[in-house]
C-alpha positions in Angstrom: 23.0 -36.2 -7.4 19.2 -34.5 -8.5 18.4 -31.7 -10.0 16.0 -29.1 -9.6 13.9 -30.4 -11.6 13.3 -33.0 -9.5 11.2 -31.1 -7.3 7.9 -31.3 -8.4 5.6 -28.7 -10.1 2.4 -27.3 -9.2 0.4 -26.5 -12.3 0.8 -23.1 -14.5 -3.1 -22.7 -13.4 -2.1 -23.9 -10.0 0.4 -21.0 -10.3 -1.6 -18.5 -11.3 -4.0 -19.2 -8.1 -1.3 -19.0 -5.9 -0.5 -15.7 -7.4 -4.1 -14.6 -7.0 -5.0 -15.6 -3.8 -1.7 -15.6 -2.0 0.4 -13.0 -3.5 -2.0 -10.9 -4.8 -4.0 -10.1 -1.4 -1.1 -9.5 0.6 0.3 -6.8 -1.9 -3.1 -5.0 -2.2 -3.3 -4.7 1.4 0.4 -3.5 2.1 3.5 -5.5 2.1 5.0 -2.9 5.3 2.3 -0.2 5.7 -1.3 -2.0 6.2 -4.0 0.1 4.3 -7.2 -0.2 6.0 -10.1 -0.3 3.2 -7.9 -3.1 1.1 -7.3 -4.9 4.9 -11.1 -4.7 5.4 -12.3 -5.8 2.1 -10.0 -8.6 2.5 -11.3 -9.3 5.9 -14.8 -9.6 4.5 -13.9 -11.5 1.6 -11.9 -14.4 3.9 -9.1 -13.8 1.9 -7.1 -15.8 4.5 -9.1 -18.5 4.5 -9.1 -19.0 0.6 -5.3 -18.5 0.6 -5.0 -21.3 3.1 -7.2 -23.6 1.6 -5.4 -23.7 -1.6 -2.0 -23.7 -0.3 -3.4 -27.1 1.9 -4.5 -28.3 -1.6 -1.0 -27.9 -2.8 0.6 -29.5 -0.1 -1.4 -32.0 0.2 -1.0 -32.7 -3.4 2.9 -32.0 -3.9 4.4 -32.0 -0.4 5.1 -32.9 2.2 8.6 -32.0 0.7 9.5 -29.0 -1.8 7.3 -28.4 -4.6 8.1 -25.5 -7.2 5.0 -23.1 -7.3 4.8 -20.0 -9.8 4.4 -16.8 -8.3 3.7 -13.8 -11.1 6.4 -14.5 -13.8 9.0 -16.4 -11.3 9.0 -19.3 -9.7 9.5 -20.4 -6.2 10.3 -23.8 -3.5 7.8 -23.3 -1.4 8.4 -25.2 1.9 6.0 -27.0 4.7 8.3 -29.8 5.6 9.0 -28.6 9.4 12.6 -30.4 8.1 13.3 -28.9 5.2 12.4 -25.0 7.1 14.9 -26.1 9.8 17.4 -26.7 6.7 17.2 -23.7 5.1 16.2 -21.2 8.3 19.5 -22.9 10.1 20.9 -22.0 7.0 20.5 -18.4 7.0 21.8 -16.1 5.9 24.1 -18.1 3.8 23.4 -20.2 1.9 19.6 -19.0 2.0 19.6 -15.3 2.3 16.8 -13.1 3.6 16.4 -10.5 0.9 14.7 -12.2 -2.4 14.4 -9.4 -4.8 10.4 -8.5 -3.7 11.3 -7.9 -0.5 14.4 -6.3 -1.0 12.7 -3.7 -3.5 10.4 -2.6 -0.7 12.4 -2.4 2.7 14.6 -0.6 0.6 12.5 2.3 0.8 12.5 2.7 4.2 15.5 0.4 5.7 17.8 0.1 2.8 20.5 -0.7 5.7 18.3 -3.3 7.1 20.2 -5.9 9.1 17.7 -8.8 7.1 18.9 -7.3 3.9 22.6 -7.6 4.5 25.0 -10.8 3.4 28.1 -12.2 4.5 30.8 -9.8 7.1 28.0 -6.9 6.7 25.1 -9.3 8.0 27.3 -10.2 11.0 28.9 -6.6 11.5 25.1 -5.7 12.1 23.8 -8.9 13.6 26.0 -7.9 16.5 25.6 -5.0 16.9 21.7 -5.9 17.2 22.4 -8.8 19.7 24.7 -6.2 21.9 22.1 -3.4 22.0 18.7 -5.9 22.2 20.6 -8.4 24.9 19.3 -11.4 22.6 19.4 -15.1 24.8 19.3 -12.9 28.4 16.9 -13.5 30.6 16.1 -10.0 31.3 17.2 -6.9 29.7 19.5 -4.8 31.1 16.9 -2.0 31.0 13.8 -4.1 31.9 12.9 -2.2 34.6 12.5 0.9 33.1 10.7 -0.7 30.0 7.9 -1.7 32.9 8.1 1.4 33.8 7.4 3.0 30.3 4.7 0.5 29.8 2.3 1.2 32.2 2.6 4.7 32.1 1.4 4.2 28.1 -1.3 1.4 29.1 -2.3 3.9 31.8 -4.1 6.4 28.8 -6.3 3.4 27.6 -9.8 3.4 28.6 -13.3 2.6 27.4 -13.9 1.5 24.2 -10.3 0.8 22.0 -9.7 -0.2 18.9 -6.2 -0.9 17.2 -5.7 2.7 16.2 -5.7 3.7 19.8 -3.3 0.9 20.9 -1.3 1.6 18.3 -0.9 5.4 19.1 0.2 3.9 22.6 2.6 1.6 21.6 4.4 3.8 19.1 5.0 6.5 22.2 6.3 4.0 24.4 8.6 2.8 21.2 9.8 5.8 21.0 10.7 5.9 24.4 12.3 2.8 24.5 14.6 3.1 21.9 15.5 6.9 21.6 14.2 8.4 25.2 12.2 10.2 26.9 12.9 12.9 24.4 11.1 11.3 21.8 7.6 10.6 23.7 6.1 13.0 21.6 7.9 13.0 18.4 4.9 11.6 16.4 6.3 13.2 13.2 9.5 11.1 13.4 6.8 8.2 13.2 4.5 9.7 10.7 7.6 9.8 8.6 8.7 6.3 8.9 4.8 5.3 8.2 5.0 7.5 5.0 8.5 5.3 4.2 7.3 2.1 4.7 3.6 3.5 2.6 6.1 4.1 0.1 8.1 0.5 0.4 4.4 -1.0 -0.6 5.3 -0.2 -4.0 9.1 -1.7 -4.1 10.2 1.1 -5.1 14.2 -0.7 -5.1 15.8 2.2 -3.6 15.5 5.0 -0.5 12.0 6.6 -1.0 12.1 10.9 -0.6 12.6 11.3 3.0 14.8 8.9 4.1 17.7 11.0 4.9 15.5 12.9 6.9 14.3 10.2 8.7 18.3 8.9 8.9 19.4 12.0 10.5 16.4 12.9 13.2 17.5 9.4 14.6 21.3 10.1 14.8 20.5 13.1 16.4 19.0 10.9 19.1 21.7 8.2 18.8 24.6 11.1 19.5 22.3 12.5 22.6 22.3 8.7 23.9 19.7 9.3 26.6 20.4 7.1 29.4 17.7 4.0 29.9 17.1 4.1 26.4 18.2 1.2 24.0 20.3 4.4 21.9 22.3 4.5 25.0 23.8 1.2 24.7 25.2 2.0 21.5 28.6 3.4 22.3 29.5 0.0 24.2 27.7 -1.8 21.1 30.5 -3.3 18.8 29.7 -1.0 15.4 31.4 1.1 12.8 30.5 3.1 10.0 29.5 0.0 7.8 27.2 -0.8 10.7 25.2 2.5 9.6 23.3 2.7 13.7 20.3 4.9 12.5 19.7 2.7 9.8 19.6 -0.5 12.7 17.1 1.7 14.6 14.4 1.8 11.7 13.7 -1.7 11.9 13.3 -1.7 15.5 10.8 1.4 15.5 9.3 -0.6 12.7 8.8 -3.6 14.9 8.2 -2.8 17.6 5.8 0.6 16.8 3.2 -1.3 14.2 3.8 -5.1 14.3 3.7 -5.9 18.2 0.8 -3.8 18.6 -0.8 -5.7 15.4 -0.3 -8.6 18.1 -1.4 -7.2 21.1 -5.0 -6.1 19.8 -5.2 -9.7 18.8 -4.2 -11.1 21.9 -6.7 -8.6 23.3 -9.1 -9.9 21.6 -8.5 -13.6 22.4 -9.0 -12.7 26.2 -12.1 -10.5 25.9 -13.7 -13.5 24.2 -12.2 -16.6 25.8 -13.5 -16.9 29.6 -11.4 -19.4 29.8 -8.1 -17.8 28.6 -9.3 -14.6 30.8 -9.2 -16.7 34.2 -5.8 -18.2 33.4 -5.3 -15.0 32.9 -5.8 -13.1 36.0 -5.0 -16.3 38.1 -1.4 -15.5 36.8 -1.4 -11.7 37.8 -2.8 -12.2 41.2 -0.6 -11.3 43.7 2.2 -10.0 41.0 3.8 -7.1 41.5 4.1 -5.1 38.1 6.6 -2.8 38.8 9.5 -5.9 39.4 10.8 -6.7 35.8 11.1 -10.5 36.7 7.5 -10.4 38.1 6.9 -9.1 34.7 8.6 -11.8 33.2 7.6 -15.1 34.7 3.7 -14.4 33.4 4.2 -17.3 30.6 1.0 -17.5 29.9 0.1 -14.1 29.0 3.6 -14.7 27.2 1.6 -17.4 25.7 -1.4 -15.4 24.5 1.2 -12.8 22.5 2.8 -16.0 20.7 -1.0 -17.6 20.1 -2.1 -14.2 18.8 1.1 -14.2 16.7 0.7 -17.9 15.8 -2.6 -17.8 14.9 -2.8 -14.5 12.8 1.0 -13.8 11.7 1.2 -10.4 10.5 3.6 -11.9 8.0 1.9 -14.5 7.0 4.2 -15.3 3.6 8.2 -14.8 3.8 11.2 -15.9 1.9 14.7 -16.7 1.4 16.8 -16.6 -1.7 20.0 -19.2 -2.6 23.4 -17.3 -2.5 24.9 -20.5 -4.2 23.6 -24.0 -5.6 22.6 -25.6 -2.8 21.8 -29.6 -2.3 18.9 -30.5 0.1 19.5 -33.7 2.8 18.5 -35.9 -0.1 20.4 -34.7 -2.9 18.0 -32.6 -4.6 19.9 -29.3 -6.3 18.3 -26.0 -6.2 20.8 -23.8 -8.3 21.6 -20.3 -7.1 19.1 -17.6 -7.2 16.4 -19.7 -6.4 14.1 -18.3 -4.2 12.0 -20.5 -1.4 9.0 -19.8 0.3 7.4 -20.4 3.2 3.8 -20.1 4.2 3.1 -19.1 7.8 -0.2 -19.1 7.9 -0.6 -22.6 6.2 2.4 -24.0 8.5 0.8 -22.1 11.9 -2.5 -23.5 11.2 -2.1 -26.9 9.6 -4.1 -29.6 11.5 -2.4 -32.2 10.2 1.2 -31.0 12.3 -0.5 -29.1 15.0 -3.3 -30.9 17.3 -4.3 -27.0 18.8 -3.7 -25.6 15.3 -7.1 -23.6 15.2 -7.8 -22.9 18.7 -5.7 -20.7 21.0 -3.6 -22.5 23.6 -1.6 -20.5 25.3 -0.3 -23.4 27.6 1.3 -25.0 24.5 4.0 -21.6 25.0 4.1 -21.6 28.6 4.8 -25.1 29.5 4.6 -27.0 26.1 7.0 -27.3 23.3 5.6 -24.9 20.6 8.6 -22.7 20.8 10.7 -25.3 19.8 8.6 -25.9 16.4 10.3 -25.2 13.1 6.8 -25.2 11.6 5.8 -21.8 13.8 7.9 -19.1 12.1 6.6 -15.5 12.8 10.1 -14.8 14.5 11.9 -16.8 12.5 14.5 -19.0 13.6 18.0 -19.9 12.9 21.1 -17.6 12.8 18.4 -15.3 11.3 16.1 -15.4 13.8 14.5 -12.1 15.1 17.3 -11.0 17.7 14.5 -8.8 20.0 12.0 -11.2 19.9 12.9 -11.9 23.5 12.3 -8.0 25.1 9.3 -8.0 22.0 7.6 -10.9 24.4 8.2 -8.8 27.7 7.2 -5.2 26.4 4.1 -6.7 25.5 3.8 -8.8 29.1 4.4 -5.5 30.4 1.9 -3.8 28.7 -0.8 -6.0 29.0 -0.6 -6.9 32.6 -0.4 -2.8 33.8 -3.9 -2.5 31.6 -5.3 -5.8 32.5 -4.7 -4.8 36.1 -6.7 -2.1 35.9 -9.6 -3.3 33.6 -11.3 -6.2 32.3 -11.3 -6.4 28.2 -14.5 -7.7 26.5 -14.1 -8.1 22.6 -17.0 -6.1 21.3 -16.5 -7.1 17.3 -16.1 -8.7 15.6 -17.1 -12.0 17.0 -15.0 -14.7 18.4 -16.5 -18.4 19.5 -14.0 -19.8 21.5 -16.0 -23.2 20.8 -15.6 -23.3 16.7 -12.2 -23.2 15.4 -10.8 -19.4 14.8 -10.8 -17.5 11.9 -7.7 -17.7 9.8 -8.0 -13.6 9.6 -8.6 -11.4 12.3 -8.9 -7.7 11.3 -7.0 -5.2 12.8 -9.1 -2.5 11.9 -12.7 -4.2 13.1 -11.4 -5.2 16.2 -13.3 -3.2 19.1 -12.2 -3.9 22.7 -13.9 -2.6 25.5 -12.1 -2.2 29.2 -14.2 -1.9 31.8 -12.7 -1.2 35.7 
């Protein structure tokens, strides 16, 4: 049998590149909470682009297989092998667990409880409980129709020129909604606090940042009310118990849903206001569709497709990692000793033309009747035991949302600029994006 070393090595100066253009970026700009002038400044700098080009240099170098890169003072596997991610995603969260110290240090600040911080009987305790509540593998949620019915009362307050700030606002009200009630619609401190949280997780702090309990105990007081048609009121059926902690579940769900999948929707905006021919597919799908019928709602796969392209194409995580619980031996024989931690790329793995023939061009069809959700080598919900258990109802909130505003206007992207002829940008700028609906 190997050993580690038998990986290969990138370079120390190889390493410190990585660690400059790679990790470097991404913490300036926020590892949970997105600051805008960092997130600009790296959009003008095509901080994306220079992070994927070396990472492509690397791979091309080392791979396709494992190679050890240096990351600040550690170092890490770093994956691209759509083979070796199926090994150690499938093997999650044991042997490869999903809380390497980094990340660990920050979600602690806000979701200490986190179900992708959490090992062994605690990890499935809470990965139930999350299945029950989200429904994960159904078709259709058991409160779908009301989430279409949330959605396009939200999409309804959208009009003339948007940006992501505005969609965002939107989004976070019908989160609320959706997972605590009605009650909640206009509870905007309850998400200014969990924005100051995760503002504070950008500095990995390693424990609950000031607040927290606060934050813990404004959503139990939701979870004991249990408003019916909200997600909260599924809980007393939900398998749980103290070790579960509930309000600590819900965190990550606000946190998902409230600034990540409308992260996605702006971009997936954006793709349709500047891609004619993504805009007739488009609105060929919603003719004749009636949006207030949940399964209406949910056999648009192609919009489907333009959320998964937007996410494919610009993941808002576009690094992640997992971390050995034990000495682990790869397919061929390899060691990789415990505490090791791996790394995978999204943005290089998404967008590398070399695996995928649309790689920088949006093709929604490859979602809707292709085989891209079957791809180890697309990763922005993970996959595996670990894989994100609402991704699912993530997919139809946003159909919903999307089709109720698209139904009512016509987006053009008004910056920055998109040619649907050249190949895309491998960063897309929340905070320049301007979308304008016209009726």
């Amino acid at each position: 049998m190997g050993k580690a070393e038998d990986f290969p090595h990138a370079s120390v100066i190889e390493g410190v590149r990585f660690t400059a253009q790679v990790g470097v970026p991404n913490v300036i700009q926020g590892l949970f909470k997105k600051r805008e002038l960092p997130t600009k400044v790296a959009g003008v700098a095509r901080a994306d682009l220079f992070a994927f080009t070396l990472v492509q240099g690397l791979v091309r170098k080392y791979g396709p297989g494992p190679f050890w890169v240096r990351v600040a003072t550690d170092e890490a596997l770093l994956l691209s092998d759509p083979a070796d991610i199926e090994f150690v995603l499938g093997g999650s969260p044991d042997p490869f667990a999903s809380d390497p110290p980094a990340k660990k240090a920050g979600m602690s600040a806000f979701q200490p409880d986190a179900l992708t911080l959490s090992r062994g009987d605690l990890w499935r305790n809470r990965r139930d409980f999350a299945e029950a509540v989200l429904q994960t593998g159904r078709p259709l949620h058991s409160l779908a129709l009301r989430m279409v019915k949330v959605a396009a009362q939200e999409a309804a307050g959208l009009t003339g020129e948007i940006g992501y700030d505005d969609l965002n606002a939107a989004f976070q009200r019908l989160t609320r909604r959706v997972v605590l009630g009605d009650a909640a619609a206009d509870d905007t401190a309850l998400t200014d606090l969990l924005g100051d949280l995760m503002a504070a997780g950008n500095k990995t702090p390693g424990k609950p940042a000031k607040g927290y309990d606060d934050l813990v105990a404004r959503l139990a007081s939701y979870v004991d009310a249990g408003e019916k048609g909200s997600l909260v009121s599924l809980v007393a059926q939900a398998p749980h118990d103290d070790a579960t902690a509930v309000a600590g579940q819900l965190v990550h769900w606000l946190f998902a849903m409230g600034d990540t999948l409308p992260a996605n929707l702006v971009r997936a905006l954006a793709v349709i206001g500047s891609h004619p021919e993504v805009r007739t597919e488009v609105y060929a799908e919603l003719e004749g569709k009636v949006l207030t019928r949940a399964k209406e709602v949910a056999s648009l796969d192609y919009l489907g497709g333009v959320i998964l392209e937007a996410m494919r194409l610009w993941p808002t995580t576009p690094l992640f990692g997992r971390v050995t619980t034990r000495e682990v031996a790869f397919p061929d024989g390899r060691v990789l000793p415990e505490g090791s931690q791996v790394l995978i790329h999204n943005l290089h793995n998404h967008r590398d033309r070399e695996r995928v023939s649309f790689a920088d061009r949006c093709a929604p069809g490859e979602w809707a009747s292709g085989d891209a959700a079957s791809s180890w080598s697309f990763n922005f919900f993970s996959h595996g035991p670990q894989g994100c258990p609402g991704a699912g109802m993530s997919v139809f909130l946003g159909q919903a949302f999307l089709a109720a505003l698209l139904s009512r206007a016509t987006p053009q992207l008004v910056s920055p600029s998109l040619n649907p002829s050249k190949p895309l940008p491998y960063g897309l700028d929340l905070f320049a994006v301007r979308i304008g609906l016209t009726s």
